[in-house]
C-alpha positions in Angstrom: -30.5 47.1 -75.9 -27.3 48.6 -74.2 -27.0 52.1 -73.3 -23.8 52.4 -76.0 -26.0 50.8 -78.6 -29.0 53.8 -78.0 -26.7 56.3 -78.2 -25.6 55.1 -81.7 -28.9 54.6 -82.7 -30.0 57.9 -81.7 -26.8 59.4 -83.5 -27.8 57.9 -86.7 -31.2 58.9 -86.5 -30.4 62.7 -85.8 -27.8 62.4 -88.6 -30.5 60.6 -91.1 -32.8 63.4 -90.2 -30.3 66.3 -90.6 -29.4 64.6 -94.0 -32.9 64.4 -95.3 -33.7 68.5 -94.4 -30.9 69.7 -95.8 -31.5 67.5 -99.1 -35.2 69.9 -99.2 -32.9 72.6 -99.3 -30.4 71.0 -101.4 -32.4 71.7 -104.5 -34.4 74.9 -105.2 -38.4 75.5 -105.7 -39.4 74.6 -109.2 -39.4 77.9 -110.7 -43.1 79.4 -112.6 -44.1 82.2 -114.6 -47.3 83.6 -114.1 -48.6 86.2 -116.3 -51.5 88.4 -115.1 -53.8 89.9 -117.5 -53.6 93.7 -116.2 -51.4 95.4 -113.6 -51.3 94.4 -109.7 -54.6 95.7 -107.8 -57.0 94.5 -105.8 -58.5 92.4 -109.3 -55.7 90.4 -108.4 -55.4 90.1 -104.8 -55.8 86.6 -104.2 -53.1 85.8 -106.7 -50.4 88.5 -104.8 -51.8 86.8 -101.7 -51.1 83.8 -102.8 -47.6 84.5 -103.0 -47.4 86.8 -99.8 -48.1 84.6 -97.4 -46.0 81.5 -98.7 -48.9 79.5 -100.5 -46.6 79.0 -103.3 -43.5 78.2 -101.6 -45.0 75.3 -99.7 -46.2 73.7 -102.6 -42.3 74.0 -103.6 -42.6 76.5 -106.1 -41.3 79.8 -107.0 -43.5 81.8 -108.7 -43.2 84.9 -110.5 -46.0 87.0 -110.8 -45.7 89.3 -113.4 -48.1 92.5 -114.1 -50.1 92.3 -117.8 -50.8 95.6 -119.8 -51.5 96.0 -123.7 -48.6 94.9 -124.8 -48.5 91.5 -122.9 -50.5 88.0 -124.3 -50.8 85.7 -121.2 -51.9 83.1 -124.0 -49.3 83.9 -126.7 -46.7 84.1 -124.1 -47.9 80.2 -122.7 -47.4 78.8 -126.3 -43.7 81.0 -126.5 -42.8 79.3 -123.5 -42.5 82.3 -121.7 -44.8 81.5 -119.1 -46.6 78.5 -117.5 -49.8 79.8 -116.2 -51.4 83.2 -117.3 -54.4 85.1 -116.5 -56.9 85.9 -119.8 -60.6 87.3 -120.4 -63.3 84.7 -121.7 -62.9 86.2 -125.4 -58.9 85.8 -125.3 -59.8 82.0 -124.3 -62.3 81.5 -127.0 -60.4 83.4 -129.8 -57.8 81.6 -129.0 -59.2 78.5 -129.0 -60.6 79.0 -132.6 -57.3 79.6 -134.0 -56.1 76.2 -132.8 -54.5 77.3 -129.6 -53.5 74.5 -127.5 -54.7 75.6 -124.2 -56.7 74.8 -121.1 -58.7 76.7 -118.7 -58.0 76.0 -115.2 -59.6 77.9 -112.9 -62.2 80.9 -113.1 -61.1 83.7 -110.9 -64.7 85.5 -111.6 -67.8 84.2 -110.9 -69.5 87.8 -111.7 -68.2 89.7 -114.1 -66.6 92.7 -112.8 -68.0 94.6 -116.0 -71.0 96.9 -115.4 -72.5 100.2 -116.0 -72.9 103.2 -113.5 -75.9 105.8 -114.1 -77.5 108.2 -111.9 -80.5 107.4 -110.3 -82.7 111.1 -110.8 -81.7 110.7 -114.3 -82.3 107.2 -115.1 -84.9 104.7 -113.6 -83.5 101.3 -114.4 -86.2 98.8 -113.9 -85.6 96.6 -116.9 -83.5 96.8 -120.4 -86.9 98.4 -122.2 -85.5 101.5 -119.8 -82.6 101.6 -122.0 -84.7 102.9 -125.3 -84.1 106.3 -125.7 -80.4 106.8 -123.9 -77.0 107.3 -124.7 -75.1 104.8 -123.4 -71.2 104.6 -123.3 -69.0 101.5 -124.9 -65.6 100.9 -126.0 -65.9 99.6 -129.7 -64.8 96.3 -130.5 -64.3 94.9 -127.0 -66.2 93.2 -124.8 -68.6 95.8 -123.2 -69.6 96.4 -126.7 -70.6 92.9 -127.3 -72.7 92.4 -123.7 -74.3 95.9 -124.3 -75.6 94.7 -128.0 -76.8 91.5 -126.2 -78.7 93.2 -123.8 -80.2 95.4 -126.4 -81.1 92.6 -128.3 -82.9 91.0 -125.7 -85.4 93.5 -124.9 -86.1 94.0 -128.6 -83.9 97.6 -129.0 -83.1 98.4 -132.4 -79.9 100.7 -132.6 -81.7 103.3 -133.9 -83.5 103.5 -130.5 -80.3 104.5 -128.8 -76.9 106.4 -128.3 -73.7 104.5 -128.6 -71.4 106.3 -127.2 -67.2 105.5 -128.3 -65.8 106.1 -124.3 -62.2 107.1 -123.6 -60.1 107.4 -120.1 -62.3 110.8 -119.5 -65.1 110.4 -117.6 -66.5 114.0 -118.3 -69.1 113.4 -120.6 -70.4 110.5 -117.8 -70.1 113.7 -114.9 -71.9 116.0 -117.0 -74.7 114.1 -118.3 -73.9 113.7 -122.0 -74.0 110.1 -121.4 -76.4 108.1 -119.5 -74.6 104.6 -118.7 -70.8 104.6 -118.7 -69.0 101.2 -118.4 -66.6 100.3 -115.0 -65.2 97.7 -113.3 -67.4 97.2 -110.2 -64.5 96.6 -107.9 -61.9 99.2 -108.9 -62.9 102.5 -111.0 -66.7 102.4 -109.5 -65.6 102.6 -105.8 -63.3 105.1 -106.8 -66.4 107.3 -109.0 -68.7 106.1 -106.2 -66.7 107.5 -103.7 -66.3 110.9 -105.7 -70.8 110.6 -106.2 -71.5 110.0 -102.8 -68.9 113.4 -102.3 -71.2 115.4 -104.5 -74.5 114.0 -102.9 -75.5 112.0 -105.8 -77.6 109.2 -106.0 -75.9 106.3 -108.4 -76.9 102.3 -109.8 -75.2 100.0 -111.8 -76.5 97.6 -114.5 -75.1 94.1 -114.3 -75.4 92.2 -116.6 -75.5 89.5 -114.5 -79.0 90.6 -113.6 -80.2 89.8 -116.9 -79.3 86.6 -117.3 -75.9 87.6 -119.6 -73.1 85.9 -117.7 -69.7 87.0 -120.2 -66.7 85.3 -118.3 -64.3 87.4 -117.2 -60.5 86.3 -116.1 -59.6 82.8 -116.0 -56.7 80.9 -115.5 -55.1 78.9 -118.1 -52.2 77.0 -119.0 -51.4 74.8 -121.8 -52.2 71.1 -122.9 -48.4 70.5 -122.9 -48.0 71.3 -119.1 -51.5 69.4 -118.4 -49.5 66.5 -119.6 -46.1 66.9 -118.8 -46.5 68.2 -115.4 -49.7 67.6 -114.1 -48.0 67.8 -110.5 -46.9 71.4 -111.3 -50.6 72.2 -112.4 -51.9 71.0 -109.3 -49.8 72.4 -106.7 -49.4 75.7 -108.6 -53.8 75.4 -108.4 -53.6 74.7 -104.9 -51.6 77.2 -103.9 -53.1 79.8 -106.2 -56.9 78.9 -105.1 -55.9 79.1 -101.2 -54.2 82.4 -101.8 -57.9 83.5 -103.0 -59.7 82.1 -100.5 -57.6 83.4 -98.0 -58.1 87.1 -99.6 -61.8 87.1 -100.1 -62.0 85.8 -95.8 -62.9 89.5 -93.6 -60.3 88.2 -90.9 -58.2 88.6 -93.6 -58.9 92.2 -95.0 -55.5 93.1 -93.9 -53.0 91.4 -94.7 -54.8 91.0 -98.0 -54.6 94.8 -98.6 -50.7 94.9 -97.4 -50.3 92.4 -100.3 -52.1 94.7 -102.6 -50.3 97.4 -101.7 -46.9 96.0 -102.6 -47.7 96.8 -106.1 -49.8 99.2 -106.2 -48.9 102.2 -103.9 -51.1 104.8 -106.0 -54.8 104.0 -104.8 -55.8 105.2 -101.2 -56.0 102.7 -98.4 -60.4 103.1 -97.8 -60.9 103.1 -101.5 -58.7 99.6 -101.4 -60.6 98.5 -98.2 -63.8 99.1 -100.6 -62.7 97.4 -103.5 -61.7 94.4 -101.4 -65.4 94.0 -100.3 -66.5 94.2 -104.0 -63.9 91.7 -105.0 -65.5 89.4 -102.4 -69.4 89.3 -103.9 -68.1 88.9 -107.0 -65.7 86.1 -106.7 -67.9 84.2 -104.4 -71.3 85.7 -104.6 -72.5 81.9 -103.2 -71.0 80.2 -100.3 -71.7 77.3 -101.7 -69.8 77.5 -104.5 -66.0 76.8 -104.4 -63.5 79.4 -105.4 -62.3 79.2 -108.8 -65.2 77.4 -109.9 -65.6 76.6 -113.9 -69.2 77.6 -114.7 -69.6 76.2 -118.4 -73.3 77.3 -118.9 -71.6 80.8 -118.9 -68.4 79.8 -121.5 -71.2 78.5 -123.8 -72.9 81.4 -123.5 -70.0 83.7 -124.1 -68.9 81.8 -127.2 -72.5 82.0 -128.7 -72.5 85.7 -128.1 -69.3 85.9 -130.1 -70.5 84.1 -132.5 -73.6 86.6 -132.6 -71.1 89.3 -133.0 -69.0 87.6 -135.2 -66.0 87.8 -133.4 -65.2 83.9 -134.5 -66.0 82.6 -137.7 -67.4 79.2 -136.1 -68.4 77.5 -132.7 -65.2 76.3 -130.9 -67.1 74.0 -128.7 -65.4 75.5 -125.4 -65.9 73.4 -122.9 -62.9 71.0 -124.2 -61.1 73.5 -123.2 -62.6 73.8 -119.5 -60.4 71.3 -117.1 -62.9 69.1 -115.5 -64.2 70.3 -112.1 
């Protein structure tokens, strides 16, 4: 091989090469919607993270993570077309499901859910739900705390009569000054922040989880619909990738702070060692096993949160869930 012809070969090569990066450029990320169930906080920090450090962008997508609220349907929005992946509770899912929605459940961001009640410990002496007869306890009606509460009451045997529903609002008051003996929280956001505010005052606080008594309610999952499942499996699987690592990466301690830099992008309003806090709660109950993988489908828990809808009659008939659970 001459020396003339190496120089034209290595020309052509460098050229070839130059070509081919700027054709990845050439065309832009595929572009996503991703509606969130709530607003941006640390509930959805591997999601932000995700995003943050480029997760996304190397699986060649651009993704828009938008914030949730009371106005906003992740579900209603995937079957508008307005978005291609969304964040919703177990009971969105199901109710969804029952009125014919076309949707799957990709990924469960919760392996605990996040729901639980906070008490004081020289008031109440919580050693199992027959402790409950007797006390006022706080839910919001017709939503899910409601329906877990009545499920633990029914299984220890505790008629209604034997105890205090209490209708709670945004005031925590009647929790502070004892007019109510359980109040309902989310473990990793507003109980750091009332834990923080106890442990202030010298009080002595528990929570009751659920969990703990074998009632496993799902909490946020991610879904998307049948049509992109078919259409663009691709898109489902690199959005999943991406969207899983950004999780695993949050929930990692070495991570704690880039994680809460991510967090506080959005949400400016909550102090940086309440945050540090909540990040540590997210961890447990996201992956309270090692051995468990993040985003893990547990079924046994969607078939027991559709049958305790069905107790409560928020659907009219089973739904058989897990069709609507990707395969793990």
């Amino acid at each position: 091989m001459t020396l003339r012809f190496k120089v034209l070969f290595c020309a052509t090569l460098i050229t070839l090469l130059i070509t081919l990066l700027a054709s990845r450029h050439a065309f832009p990320d595929e572009k996503i919607v991703y509606r969130l169930k709530w607003l941006i906080n640390m509930s959805t920090v591997g999601d932000v993270m995700a995003e943050s450090q480029g997760f996304f962008r190397a699986q060649g997508l651009d993704v828009a993570i938008k914030a949730g609220g009371p106005e906003r349907d992740a579900i209603r929005e995937l079957e508008l077309g307005y978005a291609d992946f969304g964040v919703a509770s177990a009971d969105q899912v199901i109710q969804a499901a029952a009125k014919g929605a076309p949707i799957v459940v990709i990924a469960q961001l919760f392996q605990v859910n996040p729901l639980q009640w906070i008490y004081f410990k020289d008031k109440l002496q919580l050693n199992a739900l027959s402790d409950l007869r007797g006390k006022t306890i706080g839910v919001t009606f017709g939503k899910n705390d409601e329906f877990i509460m009545r499920t633990l009451l029914s299984q220890a045997k505790i008629s209604e009569e034997q105890v205090k529903l209490f209708s709670v609002r945004l005031d925590y008051t009647p929790f502070y000054k004892g007019q109510v003996d359980l109040w309902p929280v989310y473990a990793n956001t507003q109980a750091v922040e009332i834990g923080q505010k106890l442990r202030a005052a010298g009080k002595a606080y528990g929570f009751l989880s659920p969990g703990d008594f074998g009632v496993h309610f799902v909490a946020n999952s991610v879904v998307t619909s049948k049509r992109e499942m078919q259409e663009r499996p691709d898109v489902v699987r690199r959005f999943l990738e991406a969207l899983l690592k950004g999780w695993q990466t949050a929930i990692e301690p070495q991570n704690s702070e880039s994680a809460i830099a991510a967090v506080q992008q959005y949400d400016r309003d909550t102090a940086r060692d309440l945050l540090v806090e909540q990040l540590k709660e997210t961890r447990r109950l996201v992956q309270p096993e090692a051995t468990k993988a993040i985003g893990h489908i547990d079924a046994a828990a969607w078939k027991q949160t559709e049958q305790i809808m069905i107790d409560h009659r928020q659907i009219e008939r089973p739904v058989e869930i897990v069709r609507f659970l990707m395969p793990q």
